[in-house]
N, C-alpha and C positions, 0 to 999 in steps of 0.2 A: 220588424226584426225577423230575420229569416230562421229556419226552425234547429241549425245548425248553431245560429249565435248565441241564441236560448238555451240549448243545451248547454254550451261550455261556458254560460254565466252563472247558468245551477249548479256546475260542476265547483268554480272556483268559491261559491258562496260555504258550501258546506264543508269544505275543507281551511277554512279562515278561522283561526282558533276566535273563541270565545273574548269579549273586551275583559279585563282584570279587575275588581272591585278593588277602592280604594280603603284599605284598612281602618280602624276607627281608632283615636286614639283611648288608649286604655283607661278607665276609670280611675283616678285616684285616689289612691287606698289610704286607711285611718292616720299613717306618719306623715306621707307627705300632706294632705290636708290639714295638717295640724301648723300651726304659727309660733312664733317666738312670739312668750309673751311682753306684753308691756307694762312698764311701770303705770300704773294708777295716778292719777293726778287730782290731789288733795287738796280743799280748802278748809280749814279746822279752824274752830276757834280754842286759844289759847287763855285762860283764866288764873292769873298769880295770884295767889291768897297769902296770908301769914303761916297756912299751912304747908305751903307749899313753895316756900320764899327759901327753904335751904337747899331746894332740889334745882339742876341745871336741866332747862327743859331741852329734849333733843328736836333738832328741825332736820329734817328729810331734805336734800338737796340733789342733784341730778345735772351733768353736764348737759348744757343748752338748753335751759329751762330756769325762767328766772323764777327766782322767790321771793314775795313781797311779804315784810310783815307791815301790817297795818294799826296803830295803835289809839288804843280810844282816848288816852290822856298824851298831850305835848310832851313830845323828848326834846332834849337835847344834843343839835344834829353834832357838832364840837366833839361830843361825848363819842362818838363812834367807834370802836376798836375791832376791825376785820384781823384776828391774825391766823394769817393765812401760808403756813410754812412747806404746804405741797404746791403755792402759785399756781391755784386753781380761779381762781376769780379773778372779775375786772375789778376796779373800784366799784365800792358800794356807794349808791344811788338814796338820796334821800330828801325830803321834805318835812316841818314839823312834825308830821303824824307819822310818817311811814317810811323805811328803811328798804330797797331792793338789792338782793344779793344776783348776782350774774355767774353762775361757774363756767367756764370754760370746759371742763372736764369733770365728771365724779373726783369726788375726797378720798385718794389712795385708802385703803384700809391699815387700821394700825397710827393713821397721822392725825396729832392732835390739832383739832381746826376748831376755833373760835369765836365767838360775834361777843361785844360789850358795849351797853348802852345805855346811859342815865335818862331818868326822867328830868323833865323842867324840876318835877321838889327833890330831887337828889337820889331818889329810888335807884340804884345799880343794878339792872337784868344783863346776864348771860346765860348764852346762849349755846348748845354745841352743835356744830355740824358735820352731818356725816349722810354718807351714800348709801343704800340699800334696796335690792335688785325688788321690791315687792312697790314702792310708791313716792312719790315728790311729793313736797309741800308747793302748792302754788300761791295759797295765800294764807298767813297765817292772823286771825282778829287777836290781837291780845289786848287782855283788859285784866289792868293792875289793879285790885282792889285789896287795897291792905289797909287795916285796922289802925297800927301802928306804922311810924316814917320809919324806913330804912337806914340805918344808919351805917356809913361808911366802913367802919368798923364791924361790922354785924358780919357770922358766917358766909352767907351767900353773897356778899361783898370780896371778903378775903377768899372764898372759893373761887371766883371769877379772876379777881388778880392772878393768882398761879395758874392758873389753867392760861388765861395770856400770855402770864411771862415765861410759861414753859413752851409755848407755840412760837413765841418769841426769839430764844434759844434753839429749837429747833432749826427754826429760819435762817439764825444767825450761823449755825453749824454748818445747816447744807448749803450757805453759798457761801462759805469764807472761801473756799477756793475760786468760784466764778469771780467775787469781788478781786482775789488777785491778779487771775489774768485781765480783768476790766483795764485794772490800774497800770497793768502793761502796759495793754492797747494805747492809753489814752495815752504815755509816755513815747509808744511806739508815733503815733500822729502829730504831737508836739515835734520831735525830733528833726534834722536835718538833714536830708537824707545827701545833700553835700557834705556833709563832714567823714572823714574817714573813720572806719572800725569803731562803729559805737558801743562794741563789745570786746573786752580787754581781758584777760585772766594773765595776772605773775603770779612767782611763783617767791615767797619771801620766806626769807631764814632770820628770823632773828628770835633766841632761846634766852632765857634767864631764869632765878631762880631768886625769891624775893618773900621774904615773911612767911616763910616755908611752903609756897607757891609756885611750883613750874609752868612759867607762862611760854609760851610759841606761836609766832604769829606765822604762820603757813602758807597764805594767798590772801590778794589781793584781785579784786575782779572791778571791773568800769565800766557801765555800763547806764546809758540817756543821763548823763552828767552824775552820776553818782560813785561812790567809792563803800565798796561790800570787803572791810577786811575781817578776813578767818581767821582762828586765832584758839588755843586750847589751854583751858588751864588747869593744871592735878594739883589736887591739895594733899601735900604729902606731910600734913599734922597729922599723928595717930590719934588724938584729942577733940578738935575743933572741927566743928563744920565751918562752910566759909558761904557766903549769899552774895553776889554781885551786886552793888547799889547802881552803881554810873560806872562808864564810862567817858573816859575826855580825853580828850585831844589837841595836837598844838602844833602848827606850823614853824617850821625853823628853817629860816634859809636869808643869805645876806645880811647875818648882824643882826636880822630882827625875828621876832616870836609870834605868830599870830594864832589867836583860839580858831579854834573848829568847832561850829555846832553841832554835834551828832544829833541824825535826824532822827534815829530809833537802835534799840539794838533789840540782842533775841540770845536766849540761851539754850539747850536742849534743857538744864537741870535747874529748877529753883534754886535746889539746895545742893552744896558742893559738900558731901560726908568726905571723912576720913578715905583716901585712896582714889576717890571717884575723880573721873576728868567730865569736864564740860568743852561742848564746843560753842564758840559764843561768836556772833554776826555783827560790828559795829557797823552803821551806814551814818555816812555822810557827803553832805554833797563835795565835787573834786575839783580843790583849786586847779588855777591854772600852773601848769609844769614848768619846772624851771631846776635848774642844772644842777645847784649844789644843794636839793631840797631834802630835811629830813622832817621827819617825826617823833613825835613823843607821845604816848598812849597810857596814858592813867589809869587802873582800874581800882576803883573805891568800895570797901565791903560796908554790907549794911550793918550798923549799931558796932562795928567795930573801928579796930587802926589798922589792920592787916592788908598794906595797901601796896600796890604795885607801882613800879613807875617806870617802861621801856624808852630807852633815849634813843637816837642815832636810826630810828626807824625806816627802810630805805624802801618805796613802795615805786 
């Protein structure tokens, strides 16, 4: 290398900046190091005494995490009662001895959730269940040792009753409305879908006034073979109240008279006071139409005669 090329390679070296160090990533300080903690998972043994036979023992449950109780005397798999009114568990899982609960999710807080289980001698244990952010039960040993037999009858018996039958009610509460549109559905799938307008709404006039009862029947709707007539009745006795027992109904058309089963009906008001109007839902299913057809619509009061009777009904 000649002394010229030397020079202008010492030249360009020392003027080449510096390589850059690659930074280090910063230490992790006390918060983020820190974890969400976890529930604990618990195996306990559970021990029912005569002492302790009025008390509802609590079990710790936890979404995705099953819990088994495992029991030292033969149950009663029959006996079983999950009521479970937030639809958090699969079915419960069982063999002589031992019972597994599945949740699908923690037990909303506030919902009362319940287990119910006879022994083979009739002993009745319940159980509550509920969620809580600190530990799961994963297995619980129970061992009934009581002095004296349980008897049906006995507090912790009738404790366990109502605490079911009010989870039970719960249940029944929060799906009456899914069960209705169920009951749609299942009406929607039946249906034809060749048949024209399976939804109908008239509009009907017909008014009377009858054992000092203004009855009005105002609509008529049709709909997956059924007949939904509207229909309002004011009790204008300043006196009596009035209670609707049944209604009936009766086909009239060409000379002849045929009954109508009503399939159900519905009132807003048990009880019809002095001034008060009801609006009351008769359903039944809808003959076939035909040209000169009327009706006649009965409404029958309970433990009285104050009974209605509309003719000439034109729907």
């Amino acid at each position: 290398m000649t002394y010229r090329a030397s020079l202008l390679l010492l030249l360009v070296s020392a003027t080449a900046p510096a390589p850059r160090a690659v930074p280090k990533p910063p230490e992790p300080t006390a918060v983020q190091a820190k974890t969400t903690p976890k529930r604990k998972l618990v195996r306990r043994p559970l021990v029912i005494t005569d002492a302790t036979l009025s008390t509802v023992p609590e079990i710790h449950v936890a979404g995705g995490v099953p819990t088994t109780l495992s029991f030292r005397q033969p149950i009663n798999e029959k006996s079983i009662v999950l009521a479970d009114g937030a639809d958090v568990f699969l079915p419960a899982r069982s063999t002589p001895t031992s019972i597994q609960l599945i949740p699908k999710a923690d037990v909303p807080e506030g919902t009362l959730t319940t287990l119910t289980v006879s022994m083979v001698d009739g002993t009745v244990l319940p159980f509550m269940l509920r969620s809580v952010p600190e530990d799961a039960d994963v297995q619980l040993d129970v061992d009934v040792a009581l002095e004296k037999k349980s008897q049906g009858d006995s507090p912790q018996a009738l404790k366990a009753l109502v605490g079911q039958l009010r989870a039970q009610l719960d249940e029944c509460s929060a799906s009456s409305e899914t069960a209705g549109l169920s009951k749609l559905a299942e009406l929607i799938l039946k249906d034809d879908a060749s048949k024209p307008q399976p939804f109908e709404r008239h509009d009907v006039h017909k008014l009377d006034k009858q054992s000092r009862l203004l009855v009005e029947v105002k609509q008529a709707y049709r709909l997956f073979g059924h007949t939904y007539l509207v229909l309002t009745v004011e009790n204008r006795d300043p006196t009596k109240a009035w209670v609707l027992d049944r209604p009936e109904l009766s086909l009239i058309g060409d000379g002849t008279s045929t009954d109508l089963k009503v399939s159900t009906f519905s009132s807003d008001l048990a009880t019809l006071n002095p001034d008060d109007t009801a609006k009351v839902v008769v359903v039944f299913r809808s003959p076939p139409q035909g040209v000169n057809q009327r009706f006649v619509l009965s409404l029958f009061e309970r433990n009285g005669n104050r009974h209605v009777r509309l003719e000439n009904v034109s729907l």
